[in-house]
C-alpha positions as a printed Julia matrix, in Angstrom:
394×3 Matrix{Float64}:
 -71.15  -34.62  -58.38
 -68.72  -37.7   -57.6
 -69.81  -40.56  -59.35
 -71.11  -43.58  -56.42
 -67.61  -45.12  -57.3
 -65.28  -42.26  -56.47
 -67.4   -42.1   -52.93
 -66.97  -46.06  -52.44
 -63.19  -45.24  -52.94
 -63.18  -42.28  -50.92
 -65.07  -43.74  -47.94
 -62.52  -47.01  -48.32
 -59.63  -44.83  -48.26
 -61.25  -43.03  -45.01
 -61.52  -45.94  -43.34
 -57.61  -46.71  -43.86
 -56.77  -43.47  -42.7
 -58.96  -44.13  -39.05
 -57.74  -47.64  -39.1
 -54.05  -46.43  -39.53
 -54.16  -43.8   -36.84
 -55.72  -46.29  -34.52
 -52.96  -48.79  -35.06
 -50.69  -46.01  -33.52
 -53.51  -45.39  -30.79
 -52.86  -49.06  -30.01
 -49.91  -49.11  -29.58
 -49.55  -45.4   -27.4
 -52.4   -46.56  -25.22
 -50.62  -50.07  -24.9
 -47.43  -47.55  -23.21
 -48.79  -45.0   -21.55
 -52.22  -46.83  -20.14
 -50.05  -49.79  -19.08
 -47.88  -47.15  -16.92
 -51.22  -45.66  -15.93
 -52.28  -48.73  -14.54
 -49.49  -49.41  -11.87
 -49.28  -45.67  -11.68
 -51.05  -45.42   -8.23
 -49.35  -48.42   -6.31
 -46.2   -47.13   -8.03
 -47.06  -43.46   -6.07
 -47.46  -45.75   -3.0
 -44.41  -47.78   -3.08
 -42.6   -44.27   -3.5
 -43.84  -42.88   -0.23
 -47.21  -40.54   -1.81
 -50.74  -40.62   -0.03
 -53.8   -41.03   -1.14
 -54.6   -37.75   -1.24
 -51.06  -37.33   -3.52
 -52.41  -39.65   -5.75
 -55.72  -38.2    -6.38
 -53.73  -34.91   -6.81
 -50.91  -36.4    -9.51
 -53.83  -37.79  -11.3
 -56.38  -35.08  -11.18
 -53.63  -32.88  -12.37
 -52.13  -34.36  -15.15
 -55.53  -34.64  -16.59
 -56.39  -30.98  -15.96
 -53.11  -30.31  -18.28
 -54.04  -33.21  -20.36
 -56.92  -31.56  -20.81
 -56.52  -28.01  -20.1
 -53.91  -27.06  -22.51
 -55.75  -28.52  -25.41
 -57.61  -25.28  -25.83
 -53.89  -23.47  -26.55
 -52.65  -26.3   -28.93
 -56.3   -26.43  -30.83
 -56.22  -22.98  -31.08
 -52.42  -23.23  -32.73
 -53.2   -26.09  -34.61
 -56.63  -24.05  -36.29
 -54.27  -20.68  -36.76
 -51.42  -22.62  -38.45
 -52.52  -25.49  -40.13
 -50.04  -28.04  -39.18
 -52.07  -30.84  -37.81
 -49.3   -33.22  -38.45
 -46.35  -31.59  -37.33
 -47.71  -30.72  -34.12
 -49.6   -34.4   -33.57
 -46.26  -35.94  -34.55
 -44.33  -33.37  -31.1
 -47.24  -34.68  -29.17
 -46.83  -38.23  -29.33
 -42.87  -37.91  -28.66
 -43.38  -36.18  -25.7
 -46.62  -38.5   -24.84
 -44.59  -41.92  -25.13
 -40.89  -41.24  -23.93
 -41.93  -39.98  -20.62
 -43.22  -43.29  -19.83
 -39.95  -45.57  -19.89
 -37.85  -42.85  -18.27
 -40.27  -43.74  -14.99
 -38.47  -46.99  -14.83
 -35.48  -44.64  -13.45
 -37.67  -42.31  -11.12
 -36.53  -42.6    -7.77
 -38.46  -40.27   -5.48
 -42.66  -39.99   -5.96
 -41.55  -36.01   -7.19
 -39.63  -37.91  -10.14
 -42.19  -39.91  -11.23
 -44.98  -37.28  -10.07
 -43.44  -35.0   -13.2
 -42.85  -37.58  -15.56
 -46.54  -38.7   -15.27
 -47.76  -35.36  -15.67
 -45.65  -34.34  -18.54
 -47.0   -37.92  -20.44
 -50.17  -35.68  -20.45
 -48.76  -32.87  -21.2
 -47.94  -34.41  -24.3
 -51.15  -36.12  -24.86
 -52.65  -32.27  -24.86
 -50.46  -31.0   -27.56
 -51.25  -33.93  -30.25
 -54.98  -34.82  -29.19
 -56.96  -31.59  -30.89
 -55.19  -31.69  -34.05
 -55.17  -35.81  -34.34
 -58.88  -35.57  -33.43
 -59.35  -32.88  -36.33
 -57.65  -35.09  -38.8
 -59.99  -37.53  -37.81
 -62.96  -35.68  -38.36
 -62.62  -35.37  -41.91
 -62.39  -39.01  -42.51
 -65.26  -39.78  -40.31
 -67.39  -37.74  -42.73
 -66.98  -40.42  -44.93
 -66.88  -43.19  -42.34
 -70.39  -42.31  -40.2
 -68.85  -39.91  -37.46
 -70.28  -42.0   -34.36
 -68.36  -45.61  -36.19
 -65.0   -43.56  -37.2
 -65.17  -42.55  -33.62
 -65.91  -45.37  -32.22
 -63.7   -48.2   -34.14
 -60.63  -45.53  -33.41
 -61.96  -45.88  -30.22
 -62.15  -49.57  -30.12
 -58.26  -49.68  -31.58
 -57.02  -47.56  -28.67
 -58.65  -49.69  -26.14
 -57.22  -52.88  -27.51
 -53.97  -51.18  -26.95
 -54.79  -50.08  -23.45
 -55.67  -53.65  -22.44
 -52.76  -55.15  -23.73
 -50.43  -52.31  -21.79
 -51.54  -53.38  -18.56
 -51.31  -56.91  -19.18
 -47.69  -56.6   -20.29
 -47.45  -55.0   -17.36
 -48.55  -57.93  -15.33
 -46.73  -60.25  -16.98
 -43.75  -58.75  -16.18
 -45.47  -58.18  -12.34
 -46.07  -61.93  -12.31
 -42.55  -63.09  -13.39
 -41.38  -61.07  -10.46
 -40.23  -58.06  -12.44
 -39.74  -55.0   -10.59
 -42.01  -51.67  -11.63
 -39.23  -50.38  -13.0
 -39.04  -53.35  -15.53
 -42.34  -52.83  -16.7
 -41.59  -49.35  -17.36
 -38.62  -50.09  -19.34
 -40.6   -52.89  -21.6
 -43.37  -49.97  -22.01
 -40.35  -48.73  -24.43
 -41.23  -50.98  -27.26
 -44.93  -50.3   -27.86
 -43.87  -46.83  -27.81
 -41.39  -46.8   -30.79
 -44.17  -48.9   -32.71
 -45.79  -46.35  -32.25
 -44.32  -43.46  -33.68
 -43.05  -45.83  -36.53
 -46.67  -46.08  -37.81
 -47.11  -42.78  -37.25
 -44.12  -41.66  -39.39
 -45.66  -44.2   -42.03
 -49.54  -42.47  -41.8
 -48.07  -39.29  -42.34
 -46.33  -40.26  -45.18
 -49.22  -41.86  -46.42
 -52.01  -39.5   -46.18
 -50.11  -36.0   -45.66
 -53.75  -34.08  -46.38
 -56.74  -35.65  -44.26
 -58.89  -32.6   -44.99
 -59.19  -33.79  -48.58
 -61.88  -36.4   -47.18
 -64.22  -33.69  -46.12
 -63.3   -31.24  -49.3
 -67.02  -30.18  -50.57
 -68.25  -30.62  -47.27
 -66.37  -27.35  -45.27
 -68.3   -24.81  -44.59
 -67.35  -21.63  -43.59
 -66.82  -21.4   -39.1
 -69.38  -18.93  -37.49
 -67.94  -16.51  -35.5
 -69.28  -18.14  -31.72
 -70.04  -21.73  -30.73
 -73.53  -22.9   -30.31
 -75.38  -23.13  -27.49
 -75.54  -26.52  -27.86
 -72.09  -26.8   -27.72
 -72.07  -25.21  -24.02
 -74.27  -27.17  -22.56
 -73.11  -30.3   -24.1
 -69.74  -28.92  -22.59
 -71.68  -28.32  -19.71
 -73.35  -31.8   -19.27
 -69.97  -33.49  -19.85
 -68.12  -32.12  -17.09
 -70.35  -33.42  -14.96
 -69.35  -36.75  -15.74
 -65.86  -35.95  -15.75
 -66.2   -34.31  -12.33
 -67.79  -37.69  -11.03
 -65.43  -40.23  -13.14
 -62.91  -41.87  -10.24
 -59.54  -41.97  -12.26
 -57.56  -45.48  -12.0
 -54.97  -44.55   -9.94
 -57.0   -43.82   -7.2
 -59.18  -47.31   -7.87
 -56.01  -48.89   -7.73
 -54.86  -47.35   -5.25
 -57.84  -48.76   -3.26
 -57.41  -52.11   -4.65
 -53.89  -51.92   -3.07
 -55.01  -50.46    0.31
 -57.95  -52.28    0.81
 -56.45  -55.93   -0.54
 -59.14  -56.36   -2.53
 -56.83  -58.12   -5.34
 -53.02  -59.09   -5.47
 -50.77  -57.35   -6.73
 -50.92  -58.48   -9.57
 -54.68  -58.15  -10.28
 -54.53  -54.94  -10.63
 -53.5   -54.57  -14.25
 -55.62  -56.82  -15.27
 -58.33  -55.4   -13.78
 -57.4   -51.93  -15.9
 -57.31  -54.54  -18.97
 -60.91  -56.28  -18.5
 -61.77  -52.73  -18.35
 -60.36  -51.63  -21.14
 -61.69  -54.39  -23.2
 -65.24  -53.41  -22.13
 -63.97  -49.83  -23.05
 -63.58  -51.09  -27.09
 -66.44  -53.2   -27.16
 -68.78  -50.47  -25.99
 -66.92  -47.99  -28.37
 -67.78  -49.69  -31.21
 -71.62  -50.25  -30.18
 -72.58  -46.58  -28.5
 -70.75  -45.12  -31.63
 -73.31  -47.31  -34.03
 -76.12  -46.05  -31.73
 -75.26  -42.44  -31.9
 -74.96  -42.5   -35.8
 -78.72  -43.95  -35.12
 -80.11  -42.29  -32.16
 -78.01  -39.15  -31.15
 -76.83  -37.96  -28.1
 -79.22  -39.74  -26.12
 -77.33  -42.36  -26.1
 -74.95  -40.9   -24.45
 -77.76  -40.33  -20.93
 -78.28  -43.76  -21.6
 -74.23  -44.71  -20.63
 -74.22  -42.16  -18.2
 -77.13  -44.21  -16.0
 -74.76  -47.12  -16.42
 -71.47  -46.75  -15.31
 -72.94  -44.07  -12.86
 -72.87  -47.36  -10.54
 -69.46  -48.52  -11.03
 -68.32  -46.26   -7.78
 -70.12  -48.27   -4.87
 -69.43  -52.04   -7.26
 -65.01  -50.39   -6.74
 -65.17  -48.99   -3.42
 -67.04  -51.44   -1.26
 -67.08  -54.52   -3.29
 -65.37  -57.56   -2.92
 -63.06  -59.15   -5.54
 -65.87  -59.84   -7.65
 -68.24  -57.14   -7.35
 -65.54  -54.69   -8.06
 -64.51  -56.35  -11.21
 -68.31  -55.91  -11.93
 -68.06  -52.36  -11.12
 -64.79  -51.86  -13.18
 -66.35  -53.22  -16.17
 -69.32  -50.56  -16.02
 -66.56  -48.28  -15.59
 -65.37  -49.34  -18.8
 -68.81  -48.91  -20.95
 -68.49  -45.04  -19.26
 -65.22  -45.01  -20.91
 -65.87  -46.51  -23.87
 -68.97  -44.37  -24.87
 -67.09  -41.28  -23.59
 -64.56  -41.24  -26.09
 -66.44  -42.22  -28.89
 -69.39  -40.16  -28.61
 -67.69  -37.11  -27.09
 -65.69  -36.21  -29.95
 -67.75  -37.58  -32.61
 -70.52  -34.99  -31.45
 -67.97  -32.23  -31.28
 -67.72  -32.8   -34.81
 -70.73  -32.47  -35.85
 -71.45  -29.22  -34.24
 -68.74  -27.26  -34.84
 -67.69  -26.23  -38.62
 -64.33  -27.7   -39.97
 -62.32  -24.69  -39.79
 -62.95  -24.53  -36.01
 -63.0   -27.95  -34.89
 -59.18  -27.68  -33.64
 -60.05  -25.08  -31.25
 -63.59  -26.56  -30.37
 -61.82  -29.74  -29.39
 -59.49  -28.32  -27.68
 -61.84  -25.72  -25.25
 -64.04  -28.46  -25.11
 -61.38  -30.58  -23.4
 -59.79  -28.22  -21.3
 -63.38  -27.72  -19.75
 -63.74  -31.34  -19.15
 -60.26  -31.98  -17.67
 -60.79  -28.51  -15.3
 -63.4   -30.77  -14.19
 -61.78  -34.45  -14.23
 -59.26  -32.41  -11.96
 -61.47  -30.75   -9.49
 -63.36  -34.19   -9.13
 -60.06  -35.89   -8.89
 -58.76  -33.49   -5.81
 -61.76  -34.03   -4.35
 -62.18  -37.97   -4.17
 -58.98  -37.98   -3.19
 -59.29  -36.15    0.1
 -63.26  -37.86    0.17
 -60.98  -40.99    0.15
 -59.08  -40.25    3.3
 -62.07  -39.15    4.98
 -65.74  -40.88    4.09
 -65.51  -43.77    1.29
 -69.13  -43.17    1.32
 -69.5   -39.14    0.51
 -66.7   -40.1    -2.21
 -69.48  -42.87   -3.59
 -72.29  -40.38   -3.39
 -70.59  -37.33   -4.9
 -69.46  -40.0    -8.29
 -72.77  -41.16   -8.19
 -74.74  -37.56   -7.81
 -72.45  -36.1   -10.41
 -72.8   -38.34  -13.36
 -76.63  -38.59  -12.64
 -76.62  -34.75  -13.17
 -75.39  -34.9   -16.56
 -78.97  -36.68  -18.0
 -80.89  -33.99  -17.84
 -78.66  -31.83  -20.08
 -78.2   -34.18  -22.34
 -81.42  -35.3   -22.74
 -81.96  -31.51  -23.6
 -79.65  -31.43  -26.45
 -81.1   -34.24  -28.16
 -84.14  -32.36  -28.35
 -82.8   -29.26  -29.2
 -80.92  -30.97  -32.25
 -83.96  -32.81  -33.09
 -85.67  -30.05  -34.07
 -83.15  -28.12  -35.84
């Protein structure tokens, strides 16, 4: 056995490793969710619909998500987590300056779709590094404080952004400044790579060998969770909204996105604590919450829909830091790449389909768009109420 020192070091070491990775989440979320938030009115300005928008979005997610499954899959078969994280994150962070030069809503209609396309070839393998140091870490905190990290980054995006808005910068501008978080970022990622070139070592002792299927509980986890992603507005239709409706300025609306994305790292950091405690039912619990954000957006004033954008945040926020830190615990090392990556593709089939369909429910009935985000996430409790009792008596 390791003697209670060699763990301390080991766990310390872990916790470096998470802390290192989500300095260059902080800085990739500070490009590419600072583009995301003017993404919408950006659409507008460039002659899209609503329906458009809810389109772009829905389907940059579905390949955001969707194509996970193929670079999980790769990442599982040849063991290059790194390499394959590192083509990821170019491809993830350049496409967002080159908007600034987008002239037509096609232009930047691509370019915001390939920034996800780039996000699904690094996310399943950077996730799986991940998971071995959150062995060491608690799986719901590793999760959770990467969480927090990327969220920090993802409110300070959008307020560059409307800095740059409020100085009477163009959207191009803020495009073009989006350029420097990005290079940050792939600096520290160069450096974490150098630094810690095997992350499985943190979990060595712990693999065990993959079964040959997934658990149930796996597909009905998979199975509650699209659900919520099915019933989970995306921003740029929100903002879109915000835009249409004048419910803020202009320049409100990044900010908005930021206040939301500091909710998203505070409740990170607490719903992964209380899953390391309670389980997946604490991820029913968030679901109740931010089920209410839609009607708080979408009818709301100025202040009720900063209300409603902060619940929207704590749905966020426990999302990613509960979603994959369950993932890891019920799927064996040797197949979390490809776990990951199914599991996402699933959830951004549905984060599409949802998408596509609030958009149109947007141009038609603002209330069967509130009902159908409501009714959706609501449907998700049951299910995973359900796996907390089937893992409680495993």
């Amino acid at each position: 056995m390791r003697s209670t020192k060699n763990i301390r070091i080991s766990r310390r070491t872990a916790l470096r490793f998470v802390i290192l990775l989500g300095v260059v989440s902080l800085f990739a979320d500070a490009t590419y969710e600072g583009a995301r938030s003017i993404a919408g009115p950006y659409l507008a300005i460039l002659g899209a619909s609503a329906t458009i928008v809810g389109i772009v979005a829905g389907f940059g997610e579905l390949m955001g998500y969707g194509l996970r499954s193929i670079f999980g899959y790769i990442s599982d078969r040849t063991g290059k987590y790194w390499t394959i994280t590192i083509i990821g994150y170019v491809v993830n962070l350049l496409a967002v300056p080159l908007l600034a030069l987008a002239g037509r809503w096609e232009i930047a209609a691509f370019l915001i779709v390939a920034e996800r396309f780039g996000k699904a070839i690094r996310t399943p393998a950077r996730d799986t590094m991940l998971s071995h140091a959150t062995a060491q870490t608690g799986r719901g905190w590793g999760f959770g404080l990467h969480e927090a990290m990327d969220q920090i980054g993802a409110m300070l995006g959008p307020a560059i952004v409307a800095a740059v808005l409020y100085f009477k910068g163009s959207y191009g501008n803020a495009f073009a400044v989006l350029l420097i978080p990005a290079l940050l970022a792939l600096a520290v990622l160069a450096a974490a790579r150098l630094l810690y070139p095997r992350p499985r070592d943190f979990e060595t002792g712990q693999i065990k060998p993959g079964r040959k299927g997934l658990s149930r509980t796996f597909w009905i986890y998979l199975a509650a969770v699209a659900l919520v992603a099915a019933g989970f507005a995306d921003f740029p239709l929100i903002a879109f909204h915000f835009k249409k409706a004048s419910v803020v300025s202009e320049a409100w609306i990044p900010l908005f996105y930021a206040i939301a994305m500091g909710v998203d790292a505070l409740a990170a950091l607490v719903f992964g604590r209380l899953f390391d405690w309670k389980g997946i039912a604490v991820m029913a619990a968030a679901a109740i919450i931010s089920s209410l954000f839609a009607p708080l957006v979408f009818l709301g004033g100025f202040s009720l829909a900063l209300l409603g954008m902060a619940l929207w945040g704590v749905g966020m926020g426990a999302q990613e830091s509960i979603m994959r830190a369950a993932i890891a615990d019920m799927v064996p090392a040797d197949r979390r790449g490809s776990a990951y990556g199914l599991f996402n593709t699933g959830y951004g089939f549905f984060w599409f389909l949802g998408s596509a369909l609030m958009g149109m429910l947007y141009d038609i009935s603002l209330p069967s768009l509130i009902a159908f985000s409501v009714a959706a996430q609501l449907a998700s409790v049951p299910l995973l109420l359900w796996i907390n009792r089937l893992r409680a008596t495993k």
